[in-house]
LUMNUNU-529139 format. One record per residue (C-alpha): residue number from 0; x, y, z; residue in one letter. Coordinates in steps of 0.5 Angstrom, whole numbers, plus 500, padded with zeros to 3 digits. Example, Ala and Ser with C-alpha at 12.3 -4.5 7.8 and 13.67 -1.06 7.14 Angstrom:
REM LUMNUNU-529139
<site n="0" px="525" py="491" pz="516" res="A"/>
<site n="1" px="527" py="498" pz="514" res="S"/>
//
This chain:
REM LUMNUNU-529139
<site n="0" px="596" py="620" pz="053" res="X"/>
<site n="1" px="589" py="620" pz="052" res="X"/>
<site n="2" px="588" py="612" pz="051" res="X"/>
<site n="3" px="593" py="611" pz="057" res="X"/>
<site n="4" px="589" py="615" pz="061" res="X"/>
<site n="5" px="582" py="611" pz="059" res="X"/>
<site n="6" px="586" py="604" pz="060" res="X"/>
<site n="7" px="588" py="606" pz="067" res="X"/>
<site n="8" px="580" py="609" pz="069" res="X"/>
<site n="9" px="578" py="602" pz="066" res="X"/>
<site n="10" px="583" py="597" pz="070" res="X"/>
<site n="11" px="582" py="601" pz="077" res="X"/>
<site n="12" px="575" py="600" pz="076" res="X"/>
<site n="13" px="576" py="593" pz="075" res="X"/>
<site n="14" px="580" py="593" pz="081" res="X"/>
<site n="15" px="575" py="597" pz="085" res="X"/>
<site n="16" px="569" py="593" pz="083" res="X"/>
<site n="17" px="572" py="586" pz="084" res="X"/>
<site n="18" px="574" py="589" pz="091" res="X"/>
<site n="19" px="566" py="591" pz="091" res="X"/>
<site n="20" px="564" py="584" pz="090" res="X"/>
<site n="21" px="568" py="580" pz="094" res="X"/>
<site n="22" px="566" py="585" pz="100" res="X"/>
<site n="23" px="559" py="584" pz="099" res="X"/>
<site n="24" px="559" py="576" pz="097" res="X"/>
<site n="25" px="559" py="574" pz="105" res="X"/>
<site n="26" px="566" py="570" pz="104" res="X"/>
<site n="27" px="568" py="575" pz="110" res="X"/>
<site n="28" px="565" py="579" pz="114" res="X"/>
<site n="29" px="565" py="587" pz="114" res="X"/>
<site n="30" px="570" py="587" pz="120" res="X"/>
<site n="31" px="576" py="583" pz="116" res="X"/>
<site n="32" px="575" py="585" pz="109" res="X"/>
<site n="33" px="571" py="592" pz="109" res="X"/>
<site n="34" px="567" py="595" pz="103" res="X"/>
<site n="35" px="571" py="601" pz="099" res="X"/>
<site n="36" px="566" py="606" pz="101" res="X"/>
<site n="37" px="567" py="605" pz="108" res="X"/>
<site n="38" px="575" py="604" pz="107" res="X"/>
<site n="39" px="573" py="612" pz="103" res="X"/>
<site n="40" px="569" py="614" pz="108" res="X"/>
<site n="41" px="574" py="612" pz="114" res="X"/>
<site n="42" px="580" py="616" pz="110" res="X"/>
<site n="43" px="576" py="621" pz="110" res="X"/>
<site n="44" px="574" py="622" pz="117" res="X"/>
<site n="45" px="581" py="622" pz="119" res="X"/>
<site n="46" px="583" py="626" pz="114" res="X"/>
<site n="47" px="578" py="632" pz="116" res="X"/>
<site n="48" px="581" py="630" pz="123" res="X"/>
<site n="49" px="589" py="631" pz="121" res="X"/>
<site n="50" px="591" py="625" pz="123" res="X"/>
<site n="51" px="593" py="623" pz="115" res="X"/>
<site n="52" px="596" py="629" pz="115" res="X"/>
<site n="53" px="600" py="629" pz="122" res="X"/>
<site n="54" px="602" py="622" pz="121" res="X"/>
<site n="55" px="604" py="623" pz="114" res="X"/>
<site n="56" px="609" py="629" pz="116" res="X"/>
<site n="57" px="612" py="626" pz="121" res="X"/>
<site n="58" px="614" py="620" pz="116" res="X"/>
<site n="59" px="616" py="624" pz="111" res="X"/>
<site n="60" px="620" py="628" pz="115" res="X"/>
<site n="61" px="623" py="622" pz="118" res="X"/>
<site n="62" px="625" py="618" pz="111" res="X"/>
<site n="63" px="627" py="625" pz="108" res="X"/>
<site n="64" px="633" py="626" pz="113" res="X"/>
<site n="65" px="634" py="618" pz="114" res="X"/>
<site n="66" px="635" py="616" pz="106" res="X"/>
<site n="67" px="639" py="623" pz="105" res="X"/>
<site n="68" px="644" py="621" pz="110" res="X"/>
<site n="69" px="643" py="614" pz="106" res="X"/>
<site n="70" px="644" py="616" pz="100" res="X"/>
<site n="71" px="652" py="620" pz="103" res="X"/>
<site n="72" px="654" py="614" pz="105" res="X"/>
<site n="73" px="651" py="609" pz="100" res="X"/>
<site n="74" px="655" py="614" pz="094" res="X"/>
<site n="75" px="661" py="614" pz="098" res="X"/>
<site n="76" px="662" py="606" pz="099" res="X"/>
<site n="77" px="660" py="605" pz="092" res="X"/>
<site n="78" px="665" py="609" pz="089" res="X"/>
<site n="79" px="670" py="606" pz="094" res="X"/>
<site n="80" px="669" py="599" pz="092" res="X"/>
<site n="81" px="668" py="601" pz="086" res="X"/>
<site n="82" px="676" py="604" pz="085" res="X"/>
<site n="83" px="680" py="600" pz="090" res="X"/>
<site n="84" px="680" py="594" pz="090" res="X"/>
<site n="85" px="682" py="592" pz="096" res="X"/>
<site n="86" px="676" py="595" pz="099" res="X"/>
<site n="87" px="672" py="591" pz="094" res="X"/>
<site n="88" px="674" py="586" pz="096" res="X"/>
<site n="89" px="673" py="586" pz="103" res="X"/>
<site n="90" px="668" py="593" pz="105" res="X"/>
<site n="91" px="664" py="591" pz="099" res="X"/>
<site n="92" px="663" py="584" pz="102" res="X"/>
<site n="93" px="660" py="586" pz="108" res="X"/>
<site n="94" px="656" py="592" pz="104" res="X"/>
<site n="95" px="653" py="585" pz="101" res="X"/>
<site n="96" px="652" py="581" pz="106" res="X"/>
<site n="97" px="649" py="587" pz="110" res="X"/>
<site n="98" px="644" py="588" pz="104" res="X"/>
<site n="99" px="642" py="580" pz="105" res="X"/>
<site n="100" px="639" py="583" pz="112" res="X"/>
<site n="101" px="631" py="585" pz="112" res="X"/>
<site n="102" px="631" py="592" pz="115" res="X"/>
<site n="103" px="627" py="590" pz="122" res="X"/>
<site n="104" px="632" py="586" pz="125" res="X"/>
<site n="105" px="636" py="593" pz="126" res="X"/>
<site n="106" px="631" py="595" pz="131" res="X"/>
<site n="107" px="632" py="592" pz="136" res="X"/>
<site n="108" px="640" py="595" pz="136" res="X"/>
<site n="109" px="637" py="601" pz="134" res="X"/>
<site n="110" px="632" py="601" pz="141" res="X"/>
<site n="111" px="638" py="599" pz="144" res="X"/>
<site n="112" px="643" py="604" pz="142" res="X"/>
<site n="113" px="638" py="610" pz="141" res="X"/>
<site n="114" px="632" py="608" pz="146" res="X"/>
<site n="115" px="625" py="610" pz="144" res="X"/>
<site n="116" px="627" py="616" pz="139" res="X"/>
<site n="117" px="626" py="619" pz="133" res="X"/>
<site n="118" px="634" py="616" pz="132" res="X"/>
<site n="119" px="632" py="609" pz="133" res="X"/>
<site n="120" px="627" py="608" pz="126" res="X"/>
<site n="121" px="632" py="613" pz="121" res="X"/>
<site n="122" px="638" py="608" pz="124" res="X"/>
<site n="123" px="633" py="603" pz="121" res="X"/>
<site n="124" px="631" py="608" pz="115" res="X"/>
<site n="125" px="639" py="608" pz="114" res="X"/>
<site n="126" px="640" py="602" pz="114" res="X"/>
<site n="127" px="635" py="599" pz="110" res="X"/>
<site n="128" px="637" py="604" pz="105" res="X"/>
<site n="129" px="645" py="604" pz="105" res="X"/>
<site n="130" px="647" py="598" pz="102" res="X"/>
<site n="131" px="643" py="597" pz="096" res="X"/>
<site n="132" px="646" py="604" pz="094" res="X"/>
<site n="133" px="652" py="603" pz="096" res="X"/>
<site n="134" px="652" py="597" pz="090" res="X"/>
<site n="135" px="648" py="599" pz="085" res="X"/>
<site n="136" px="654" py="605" pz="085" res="X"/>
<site n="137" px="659" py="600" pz="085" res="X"/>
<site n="138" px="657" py="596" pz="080" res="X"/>
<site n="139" px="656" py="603" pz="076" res="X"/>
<site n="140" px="663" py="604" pz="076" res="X"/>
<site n="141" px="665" py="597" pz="074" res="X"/>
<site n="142" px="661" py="597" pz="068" res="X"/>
<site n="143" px="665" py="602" pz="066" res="X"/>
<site n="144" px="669" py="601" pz="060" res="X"/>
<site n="145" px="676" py="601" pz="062" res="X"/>
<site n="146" px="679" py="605" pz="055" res="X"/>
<site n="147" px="674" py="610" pz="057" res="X"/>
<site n="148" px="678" py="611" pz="063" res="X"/>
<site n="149" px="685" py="609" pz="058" res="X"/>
<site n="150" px="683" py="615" pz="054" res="X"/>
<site n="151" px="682" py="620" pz="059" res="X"/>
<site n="152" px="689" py="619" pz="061" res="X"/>
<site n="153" px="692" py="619" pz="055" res="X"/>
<site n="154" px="688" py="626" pz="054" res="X"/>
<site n="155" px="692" py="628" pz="060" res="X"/>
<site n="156" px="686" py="628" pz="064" res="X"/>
<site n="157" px="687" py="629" pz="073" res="X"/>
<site n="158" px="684" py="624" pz="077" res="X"/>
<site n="159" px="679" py="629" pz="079" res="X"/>
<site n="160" px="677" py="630" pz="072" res="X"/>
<site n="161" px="677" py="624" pz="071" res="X"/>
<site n="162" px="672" py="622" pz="076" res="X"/>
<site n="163" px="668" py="629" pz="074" res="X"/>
<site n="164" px="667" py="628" pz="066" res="X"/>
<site n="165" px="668" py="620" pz="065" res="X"/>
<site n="166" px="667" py="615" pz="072" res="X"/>
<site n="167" px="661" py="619" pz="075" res="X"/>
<site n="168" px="657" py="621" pz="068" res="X"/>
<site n="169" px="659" py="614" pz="067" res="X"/>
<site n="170" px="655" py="611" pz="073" res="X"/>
<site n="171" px="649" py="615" pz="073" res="X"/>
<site n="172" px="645" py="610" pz="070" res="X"/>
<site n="173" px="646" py="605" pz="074" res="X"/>
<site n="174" px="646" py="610" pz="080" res="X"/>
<site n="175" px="638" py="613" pz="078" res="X"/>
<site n="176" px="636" py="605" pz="078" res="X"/>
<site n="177" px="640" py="604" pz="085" res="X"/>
<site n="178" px="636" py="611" pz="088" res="X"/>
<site n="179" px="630" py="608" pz="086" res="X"/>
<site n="180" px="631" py="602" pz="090" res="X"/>
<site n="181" px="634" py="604" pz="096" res="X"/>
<site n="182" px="628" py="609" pz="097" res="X"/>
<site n="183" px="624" py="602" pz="096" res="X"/>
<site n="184" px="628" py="600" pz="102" res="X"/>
<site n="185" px="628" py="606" pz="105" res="X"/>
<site n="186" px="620" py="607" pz="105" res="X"/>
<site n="187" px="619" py="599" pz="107" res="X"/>
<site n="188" px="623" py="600" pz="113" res="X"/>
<site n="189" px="620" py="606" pz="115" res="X"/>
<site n="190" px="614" py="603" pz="116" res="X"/>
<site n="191" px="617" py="597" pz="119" res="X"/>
<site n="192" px="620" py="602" pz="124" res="X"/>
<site n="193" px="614" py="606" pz="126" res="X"/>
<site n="194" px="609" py="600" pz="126" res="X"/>
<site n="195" px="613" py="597" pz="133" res="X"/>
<site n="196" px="616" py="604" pz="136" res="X"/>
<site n="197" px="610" py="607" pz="139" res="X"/>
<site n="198" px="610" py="615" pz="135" res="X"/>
<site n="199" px="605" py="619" pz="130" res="X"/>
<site n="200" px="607" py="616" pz="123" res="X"/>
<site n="201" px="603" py="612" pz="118" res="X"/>
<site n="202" px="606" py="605" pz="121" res="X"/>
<site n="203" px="604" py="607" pz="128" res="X"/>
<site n="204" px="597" py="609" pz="125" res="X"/>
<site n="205" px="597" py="601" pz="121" res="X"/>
<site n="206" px="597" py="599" pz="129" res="X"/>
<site n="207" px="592" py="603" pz="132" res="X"/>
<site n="208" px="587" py="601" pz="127" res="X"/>
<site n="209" px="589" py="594" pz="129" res="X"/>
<site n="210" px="589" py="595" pz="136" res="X"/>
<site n="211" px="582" py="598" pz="136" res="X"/>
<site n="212" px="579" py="592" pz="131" res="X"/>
<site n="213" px="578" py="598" pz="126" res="X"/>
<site n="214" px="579" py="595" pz="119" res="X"/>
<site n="215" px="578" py="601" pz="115" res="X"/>
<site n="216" px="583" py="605" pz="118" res="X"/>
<site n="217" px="588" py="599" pz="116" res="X"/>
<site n="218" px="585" py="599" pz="109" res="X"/>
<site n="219" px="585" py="607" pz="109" res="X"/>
<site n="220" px="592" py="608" pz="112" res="X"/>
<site n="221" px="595" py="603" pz="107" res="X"/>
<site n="222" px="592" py="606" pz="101" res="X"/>
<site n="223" px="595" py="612" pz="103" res="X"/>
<site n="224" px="602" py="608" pz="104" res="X"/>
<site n="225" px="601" py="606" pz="097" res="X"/>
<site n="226" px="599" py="612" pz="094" res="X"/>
<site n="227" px="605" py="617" pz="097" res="X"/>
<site n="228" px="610" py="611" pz="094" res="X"/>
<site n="229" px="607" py="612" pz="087" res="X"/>
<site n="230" px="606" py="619" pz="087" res="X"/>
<site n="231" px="614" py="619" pz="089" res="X"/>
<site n="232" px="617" py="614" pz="084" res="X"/>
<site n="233" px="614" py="616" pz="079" res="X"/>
<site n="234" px="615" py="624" pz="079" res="X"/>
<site n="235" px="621" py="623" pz="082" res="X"/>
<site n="236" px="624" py="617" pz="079" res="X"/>
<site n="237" px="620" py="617" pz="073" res="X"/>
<site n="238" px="622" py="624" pz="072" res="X"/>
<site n="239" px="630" py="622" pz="072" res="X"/>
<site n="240" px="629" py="615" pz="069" res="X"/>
<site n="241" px="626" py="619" pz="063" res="X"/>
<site n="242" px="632" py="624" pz="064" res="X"/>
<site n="243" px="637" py="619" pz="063" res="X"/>
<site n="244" px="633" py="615" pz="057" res="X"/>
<site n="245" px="634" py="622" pz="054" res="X"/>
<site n="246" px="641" py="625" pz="056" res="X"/>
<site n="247" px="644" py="616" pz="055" res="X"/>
<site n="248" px="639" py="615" pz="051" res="X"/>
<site n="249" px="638" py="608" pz="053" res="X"/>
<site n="250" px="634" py="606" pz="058" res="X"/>
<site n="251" px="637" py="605" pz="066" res="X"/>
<site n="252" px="638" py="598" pz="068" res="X"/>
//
């Protein structure tokens, strides 16, 4: 543990002493490629005046509410196609094809449909999110091995039993995985959202510093960005892929 934290302090040194040689090696000038303490000292300033903390409140409230409801609607597509073959073949095609969309193209739609609300960026939270669960739950299912679900049978197990001791089990790997990727969507829509919809949130801080020419703020805000992303996968998701690795034992693909 110890070694692991000594690399991680050397390599973001690195990082941060490169990212101090190129702001101060005159390719760029201060107002395009800002210097760490300056981009440190801007985070800081807007932490002392709350707007970190009232933008980050507003995001996190929209993604907790959007990719909820994501993770519903995703589970239960997943499970679906999974079972039926029909919807397989005809609902799990649109969830493919849907997926192959960015999530920004949802915007328009969603302005239109909700106008300039709250709504409108959870619909593109949502929709950014859905489907990428929707498969990896399928695709959980399908990998499930078919004497497994021959023997439950012949044990005499119900169809609800059998979803409740052997198929839902059985796609919890694959589930864990799907999770971890659709709140990767998720986030990545959020942003999307808040950058071209005009409310408190860390997108929307992305361009106020864009409008007022402040390359700090941008470079703050994105750190910040960054460092909620890490801090959610690996407590969240790294504490359930660790759970799965001991409870499967294996690790969760």
């Amino acid at each position: 543990m110890r070694s692991k934290a000594l690399r991680l302090g050397a390599f973001y040194l690195v990082v941060l002493g490169g990212w101090q040689l190129i702001a101060t090696s005159g390719l760029w000038s201060s107002y395009l490629f800002p210097a760490p303490t300056s981009v440190v000292a801007s985070l800081v300033r807007n932490v002392e005046n709350g707007m970190i903390f009232a933008a980050l409140g507003q995001s996190l409230w929209r993604l907790a509410l959007g990719y909820a409801i994501s993770m519903l609607l995703g589970l239960s597509l997943g499970v679906l196609n999974g079972s039926v073959r029909w919807a397989d073949e005809t609902i799990g095609g649109i969830c493919l094809g849907l997926q192959s969309l960015p999530s920004i193209t949802w915007l328009p739609m969603a302005v239109l449909w909700f106008g300039l609300s709250d709504a409108a960026i959870i619909f593109v939270v949502l929709m950014g999110s859905t489907f990428s669960i929707a498969i990896s739950a399928r695709s959980g299912i399908r990998g499930l091995p078919p004497l497994l679900a021959r023997a439950a049978g012949t044990l005499g197990a119900s169809r609800f039993q059998l979803y409740r001791y052997v198929i839902i089990p059985a796609m919890v790997p694959a589930m864990v995985q799907g999770m971890k990727q659709g709140w990767s969507f998720a986030w990545r829509s959020l942003m999307a959202g808040e950058l071209l919809f005009v409310t408190i949130g860390l997108g929307h801080l992305l361009d106020v510093g864009r409008n007022l020419n402040d390359i700090n703020m941008v470079f703050a805000v994105m750190l910040v960005i960054v460092v909620v992303g890490v801090v959610i996968d690996r407590v969240l998701f790294g504490t359930a892929e660790a759970w799965v690795r001991e409870r499967w034992g294996y690790v969760a693909t």
